[in-house]
C-alpha positions as CSV (number, residue, x, y, z in Angstrom):
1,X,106.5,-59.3,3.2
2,X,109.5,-60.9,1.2
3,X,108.2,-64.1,3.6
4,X,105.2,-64.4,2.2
5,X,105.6,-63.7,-1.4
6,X,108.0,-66.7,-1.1
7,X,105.1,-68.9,0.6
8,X,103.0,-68.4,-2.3
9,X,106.0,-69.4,-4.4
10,X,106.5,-72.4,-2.7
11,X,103.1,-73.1,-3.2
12,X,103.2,-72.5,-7.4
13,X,105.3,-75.5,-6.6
14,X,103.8,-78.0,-4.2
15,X,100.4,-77.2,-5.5
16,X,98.6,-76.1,-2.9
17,X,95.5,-73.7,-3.4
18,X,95.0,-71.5,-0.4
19,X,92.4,-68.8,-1.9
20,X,88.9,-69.7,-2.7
21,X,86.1,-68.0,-5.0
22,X,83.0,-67.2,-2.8
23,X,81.0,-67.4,-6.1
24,X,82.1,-70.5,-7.5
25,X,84.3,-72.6,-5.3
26,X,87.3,-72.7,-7.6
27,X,90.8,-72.7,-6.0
28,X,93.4,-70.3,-6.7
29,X,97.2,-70.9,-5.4
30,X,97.7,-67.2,-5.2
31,X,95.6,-63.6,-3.9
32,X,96.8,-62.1,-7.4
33,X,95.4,-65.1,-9.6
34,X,91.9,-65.0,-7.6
35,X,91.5,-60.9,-7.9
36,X,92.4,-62.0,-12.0
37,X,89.6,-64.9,-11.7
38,X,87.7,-63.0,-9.6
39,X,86.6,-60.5,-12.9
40,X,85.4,-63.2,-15.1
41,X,82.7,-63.5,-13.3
42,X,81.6,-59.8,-13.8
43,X,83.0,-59.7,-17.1
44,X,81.3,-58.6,-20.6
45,X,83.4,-60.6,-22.6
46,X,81.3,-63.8,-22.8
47,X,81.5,-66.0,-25.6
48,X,78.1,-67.1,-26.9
49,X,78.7,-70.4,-27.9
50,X,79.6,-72.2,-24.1
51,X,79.2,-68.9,-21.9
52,X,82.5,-68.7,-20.5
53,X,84.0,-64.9,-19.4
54,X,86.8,-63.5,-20.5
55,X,89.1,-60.9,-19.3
56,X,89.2,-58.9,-22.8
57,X,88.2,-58.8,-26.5
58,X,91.4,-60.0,-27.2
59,X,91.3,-63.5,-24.7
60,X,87.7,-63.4,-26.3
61,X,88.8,-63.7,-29.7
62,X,91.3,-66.4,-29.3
63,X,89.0,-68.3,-27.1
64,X,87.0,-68.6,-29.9
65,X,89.0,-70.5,-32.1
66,X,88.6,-73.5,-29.8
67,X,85.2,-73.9,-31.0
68,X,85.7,-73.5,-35.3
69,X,89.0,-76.0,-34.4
70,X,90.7,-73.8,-36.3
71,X,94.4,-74.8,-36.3
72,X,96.6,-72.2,-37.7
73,X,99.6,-73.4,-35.7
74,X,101.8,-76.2,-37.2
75,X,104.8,-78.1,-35.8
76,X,107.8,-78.0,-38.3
77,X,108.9,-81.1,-37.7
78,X,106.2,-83.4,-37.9
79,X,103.4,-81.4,-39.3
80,X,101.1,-81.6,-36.4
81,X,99.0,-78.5,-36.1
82,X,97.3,-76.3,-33.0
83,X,94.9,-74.1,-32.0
84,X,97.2,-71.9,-29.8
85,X,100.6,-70.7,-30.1
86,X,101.4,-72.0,-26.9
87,X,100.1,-75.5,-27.7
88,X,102.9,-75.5,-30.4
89,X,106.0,-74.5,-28.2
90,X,105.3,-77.0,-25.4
91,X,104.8,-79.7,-28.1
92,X,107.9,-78.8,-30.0
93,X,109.5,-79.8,-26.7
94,X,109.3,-83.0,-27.2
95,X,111.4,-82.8,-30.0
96,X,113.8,-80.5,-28.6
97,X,114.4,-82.3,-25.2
98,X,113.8,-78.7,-23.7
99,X,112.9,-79.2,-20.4
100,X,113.0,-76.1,-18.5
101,X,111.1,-76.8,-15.6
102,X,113.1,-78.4,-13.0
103,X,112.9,-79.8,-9.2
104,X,114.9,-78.0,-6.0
105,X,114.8,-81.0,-4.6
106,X,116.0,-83.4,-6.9
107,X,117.8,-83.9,-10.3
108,X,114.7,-84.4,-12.6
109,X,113.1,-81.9,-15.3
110,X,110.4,-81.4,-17.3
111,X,108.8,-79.8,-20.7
112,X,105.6,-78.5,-18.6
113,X,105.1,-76.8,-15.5
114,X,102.0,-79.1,-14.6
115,X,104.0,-82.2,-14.3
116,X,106.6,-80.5,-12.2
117,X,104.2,-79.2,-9.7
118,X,103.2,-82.8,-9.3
119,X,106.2,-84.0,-9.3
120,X,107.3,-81.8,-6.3
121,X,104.1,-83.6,-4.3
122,X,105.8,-86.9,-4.3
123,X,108.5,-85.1,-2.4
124,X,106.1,-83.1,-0.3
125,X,103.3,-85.5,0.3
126,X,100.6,-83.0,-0.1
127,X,97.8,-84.1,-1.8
128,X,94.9,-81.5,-1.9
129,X,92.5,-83.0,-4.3
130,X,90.6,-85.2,-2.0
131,X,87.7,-87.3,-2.6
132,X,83.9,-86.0,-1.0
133,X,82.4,-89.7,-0.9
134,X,85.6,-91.5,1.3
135,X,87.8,-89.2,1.7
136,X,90.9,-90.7,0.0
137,X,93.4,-87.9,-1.2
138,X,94.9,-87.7,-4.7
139,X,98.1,-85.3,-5.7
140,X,96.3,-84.8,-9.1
141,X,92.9,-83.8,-10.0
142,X,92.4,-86.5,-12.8
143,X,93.6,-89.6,-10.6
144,X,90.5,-87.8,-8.2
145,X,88.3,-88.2,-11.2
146,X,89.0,-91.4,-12.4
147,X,88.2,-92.3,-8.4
148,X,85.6,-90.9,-8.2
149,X,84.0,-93.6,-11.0
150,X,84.3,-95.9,-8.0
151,X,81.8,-94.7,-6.6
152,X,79.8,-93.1,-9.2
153,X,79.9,-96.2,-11.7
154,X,80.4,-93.9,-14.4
155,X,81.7,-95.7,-17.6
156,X,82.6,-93.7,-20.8
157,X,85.1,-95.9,-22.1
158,X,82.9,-98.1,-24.5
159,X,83.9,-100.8,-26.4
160,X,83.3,-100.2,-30.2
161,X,82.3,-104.1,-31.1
162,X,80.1,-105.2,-28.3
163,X,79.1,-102.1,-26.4
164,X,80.7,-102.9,-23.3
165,X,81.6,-99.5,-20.7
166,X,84.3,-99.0,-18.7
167,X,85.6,-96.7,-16.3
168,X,88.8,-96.8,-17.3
169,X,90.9,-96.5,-21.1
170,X,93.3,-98.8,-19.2
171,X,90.5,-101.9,-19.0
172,X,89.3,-101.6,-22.0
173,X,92.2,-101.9,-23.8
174,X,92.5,-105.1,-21.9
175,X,89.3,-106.1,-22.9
176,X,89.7,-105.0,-26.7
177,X,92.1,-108.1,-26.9
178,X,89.5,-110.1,-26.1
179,X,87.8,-109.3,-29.7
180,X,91.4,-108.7,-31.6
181,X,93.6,-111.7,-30.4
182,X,96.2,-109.7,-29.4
183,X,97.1,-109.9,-26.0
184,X,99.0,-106.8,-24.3
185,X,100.9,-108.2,-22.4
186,X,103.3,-110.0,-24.7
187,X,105.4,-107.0,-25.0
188,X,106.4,-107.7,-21.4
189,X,109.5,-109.0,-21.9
190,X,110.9,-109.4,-18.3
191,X,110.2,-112.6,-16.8
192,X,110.6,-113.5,-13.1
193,X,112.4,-117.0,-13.4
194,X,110.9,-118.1,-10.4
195,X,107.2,-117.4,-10.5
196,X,106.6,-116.6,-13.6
197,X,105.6,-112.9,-13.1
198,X,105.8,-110.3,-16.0
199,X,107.6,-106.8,-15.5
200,X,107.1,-103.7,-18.0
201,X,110.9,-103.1,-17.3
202,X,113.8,-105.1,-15.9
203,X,114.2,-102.2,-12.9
204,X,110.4,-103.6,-11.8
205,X,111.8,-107.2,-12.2
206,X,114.7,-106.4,-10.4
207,X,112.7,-104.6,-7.3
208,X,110.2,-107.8,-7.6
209,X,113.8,-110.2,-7.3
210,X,114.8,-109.2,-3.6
211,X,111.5,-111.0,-2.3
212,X,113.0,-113.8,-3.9
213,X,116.9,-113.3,-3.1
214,X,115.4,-112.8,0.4
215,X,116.8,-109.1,0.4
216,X,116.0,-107.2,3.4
217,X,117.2,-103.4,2.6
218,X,115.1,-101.8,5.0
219,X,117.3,-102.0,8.6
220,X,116.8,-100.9,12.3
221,X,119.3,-98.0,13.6
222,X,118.7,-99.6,17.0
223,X,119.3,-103.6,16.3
224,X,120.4,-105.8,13.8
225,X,116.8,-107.0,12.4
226,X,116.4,-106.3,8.8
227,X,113.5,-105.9,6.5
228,X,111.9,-106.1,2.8
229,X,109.4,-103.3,2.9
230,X,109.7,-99.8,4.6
231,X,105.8,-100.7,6.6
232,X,107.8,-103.4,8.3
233,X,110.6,-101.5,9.7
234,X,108.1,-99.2,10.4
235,X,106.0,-101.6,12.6
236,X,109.2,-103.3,14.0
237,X,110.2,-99.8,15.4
238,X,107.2,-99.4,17.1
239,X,106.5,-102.7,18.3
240,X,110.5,-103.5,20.0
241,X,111.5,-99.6,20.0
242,X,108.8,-97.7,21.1
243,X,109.3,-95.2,18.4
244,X,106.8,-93.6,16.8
245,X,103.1,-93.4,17.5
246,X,100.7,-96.0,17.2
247,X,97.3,-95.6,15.0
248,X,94.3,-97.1,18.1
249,X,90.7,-97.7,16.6
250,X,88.7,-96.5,18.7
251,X,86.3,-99.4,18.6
252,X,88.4,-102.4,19.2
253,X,91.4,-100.7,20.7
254,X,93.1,-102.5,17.7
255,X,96.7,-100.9,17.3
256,X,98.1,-100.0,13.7
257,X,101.1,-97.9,12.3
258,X,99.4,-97.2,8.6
259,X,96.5,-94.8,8.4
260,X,95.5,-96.1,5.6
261,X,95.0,-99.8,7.1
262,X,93.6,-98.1,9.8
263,X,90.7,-96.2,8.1
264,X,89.7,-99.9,6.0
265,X,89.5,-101.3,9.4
266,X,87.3,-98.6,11.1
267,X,85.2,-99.4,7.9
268,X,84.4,-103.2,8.6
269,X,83.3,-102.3,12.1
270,X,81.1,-99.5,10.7
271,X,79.9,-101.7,7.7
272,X,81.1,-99.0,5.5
273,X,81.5,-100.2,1.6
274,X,82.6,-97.1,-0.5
275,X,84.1,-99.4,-3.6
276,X,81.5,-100.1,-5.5
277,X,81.7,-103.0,-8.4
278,X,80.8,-100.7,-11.7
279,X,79.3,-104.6,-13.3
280,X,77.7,-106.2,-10.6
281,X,77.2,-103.4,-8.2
282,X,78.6,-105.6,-5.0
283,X,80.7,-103.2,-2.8
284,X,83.9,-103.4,-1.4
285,X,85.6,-101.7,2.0
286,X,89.0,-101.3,0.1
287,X,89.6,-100.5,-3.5
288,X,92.3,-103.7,-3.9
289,X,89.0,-106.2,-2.5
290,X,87.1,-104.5,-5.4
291,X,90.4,-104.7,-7.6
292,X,90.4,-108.4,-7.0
293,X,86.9,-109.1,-7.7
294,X,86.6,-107.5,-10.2
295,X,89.0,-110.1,-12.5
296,X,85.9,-112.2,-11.9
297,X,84.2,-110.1,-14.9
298,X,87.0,-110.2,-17.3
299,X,88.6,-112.8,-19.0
300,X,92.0,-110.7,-19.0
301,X,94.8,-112.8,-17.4
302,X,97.9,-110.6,-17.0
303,X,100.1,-113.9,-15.0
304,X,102.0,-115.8,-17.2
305,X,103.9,-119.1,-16.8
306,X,107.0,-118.3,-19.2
307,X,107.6,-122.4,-19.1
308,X,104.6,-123.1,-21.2
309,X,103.2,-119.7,-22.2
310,X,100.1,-120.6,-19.8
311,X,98.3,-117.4,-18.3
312,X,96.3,-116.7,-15.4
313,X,94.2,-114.1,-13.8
314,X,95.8,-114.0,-10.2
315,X,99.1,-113.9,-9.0
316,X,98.2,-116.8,-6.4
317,X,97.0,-119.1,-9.5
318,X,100.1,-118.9,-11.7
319,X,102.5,-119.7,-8.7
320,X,101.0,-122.7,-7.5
321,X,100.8,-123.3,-11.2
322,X,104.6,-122.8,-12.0
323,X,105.8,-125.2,-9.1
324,X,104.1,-127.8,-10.5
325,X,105.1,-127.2,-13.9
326,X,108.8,-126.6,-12.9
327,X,108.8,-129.6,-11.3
328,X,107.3,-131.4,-14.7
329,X,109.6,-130.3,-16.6
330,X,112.4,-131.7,-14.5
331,X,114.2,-128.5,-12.8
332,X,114.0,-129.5,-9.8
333,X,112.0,-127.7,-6.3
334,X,111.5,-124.5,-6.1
């Protein structure tokens, strides 16, 4: 018994819902939080304004104040008020520092139990939130949804000045600079002296820096070959070493060591195009061929030359570009 209460422990953690409602499909991590969802449904408490059960007056009545926006909770400290008592104490801990909620399996922390749980799934791998139209899986419900606009070509991001939709806040942001002048991007201060990328933060410049410095930290345990990324070690195991298990479409026979590169594959053969372009409706077999052409639409260019300020839309543009002006300017070859 003591074995499975700590199974549904683990799974407060990791995320993982094992108990469905019959009547409407939600997904509980626990038997005793579907027996309490399990009475809303038969519940008298309902509110009148958006229908939704409660367990008692009591949940009733506070539910209601989320319709008059009543906000009888304020923050001491910056005046910032709240429907919900609870609201107040997670937000006040962001001026505390409390962080309460802490990882078994690393050193990290956090204010709310949410982004622990999804935390923990990094170190776990499980990702139960999984997409009906392609299959790809997400470790959090809201990177599902924003997905899911892939395929849907839902937009409700909309551009105040000219009207234009997006599907994410993220683009248009981007595109907002387009009307305002001010480009995001400049607050990027971390250069890559030798191609001119930008990095949010000098650890991402100094990741992007060993494919320069030729660094190989990835190494074999069975010979001396070394390499830059973890999926060629990977491949290099199973090609010289026989280790591991090769990934075989079943078309082709085609051998691959990435699921992921596998399924894209299988798609080609099957003329399978999930990623669907939300502007010109063209679709894609991968979301980073959609990615790509989908800079066609915008006149966002996030590659800068840092010799002359220049920018670009690809990566492949501002390269070719910074040889040629290096070499201009009188540096030298690179």
């Amino acid at each position: 018994m003591q074995k499975d209460n700590l199974c549904v422990h683990k799974s407060m953690h990791d995320g993982e819902k094992l108990y469905s409602c019959i009547q409407c499909e939600s997904q509980l991590i626990s038997l005793h939080h579907l027996k309490k969802h399990t009475v809303l449904h038969s519940s008298k408490y309902e509110c009148t304004e958006c229908g939704k059960s409660c367990r008692d007056s009591r949940q009733l009545a506070v539910h209601k104040k989320s319709h008059s926006k009543e906000k009888l909770w304020a923050c001491s400290v910056c005046g910032k008020q709240f429907v919900h008592f609870w609201h107040l104490k997670v937000h006040n801990r962001m001026h505390t520092g409390d962080q309460p909620y802490k990882c078994h399996l690393c050193d990290r922390a956090f204010s709310q139990l949410g982004n622990l749980q999804a935390h923990v799934r990094v170190h776990t791998g499980v990702k139960p939130y999984k997409c009906p139209t392609c299959d790809k899986a997400f470790s959090q419900h809201i990177n599902m949804k924003v997905h899911m606009r892939v395929h849907t070509g839902d937009k409700p991001y909309i551009c105040h000045v000219c009207n234009k939709a997006f599907s994410q806040l993220g683009n248009l942001q981007m595109h907002m600079a387009n009307h305002t002048g001010v480009k995001l991007y400049n607050i990027r201060s971390d250069h890559c002296s030798r191609c001119g990328m930008q990095f949010d933060t000098s650890h991402d410049l100094k990741c992007h820096d060993c494919i320069h410095a030729d660094a190989k930290p990835y190494s074999c345990k069975h010979c001396s070959e070394c390499f830059r990324r973890r999926e060629q070690l990977k491949t290099h195991l199973l090609k010289s070493h026989n280790e591991g298990t090769w990934l075989i479409c079943h078309i082709c026979q085609k051998k691959f060591c990435n699921k992921s590169v596998l399924k894209s594959h299988t798609r080609r053969h099957e003329g399978v195009k999930p990623y669907v372009c939300s502007d010109c409706y063209k679709c894609f077999c991968t979301s980073a061929e959609l990615r790509s052409h989908q800079m066609t639409h915008t006149d966002f260019r996030q590659f800068c030359c840092f010799l002359c300020d220049k920018y670009f839309k690809t990566k492949h543009a501002v390269v070719s570009h910074f040889k040629r002006c290096y070499n201009k300017l009188g540096f030298g070859h690179v």
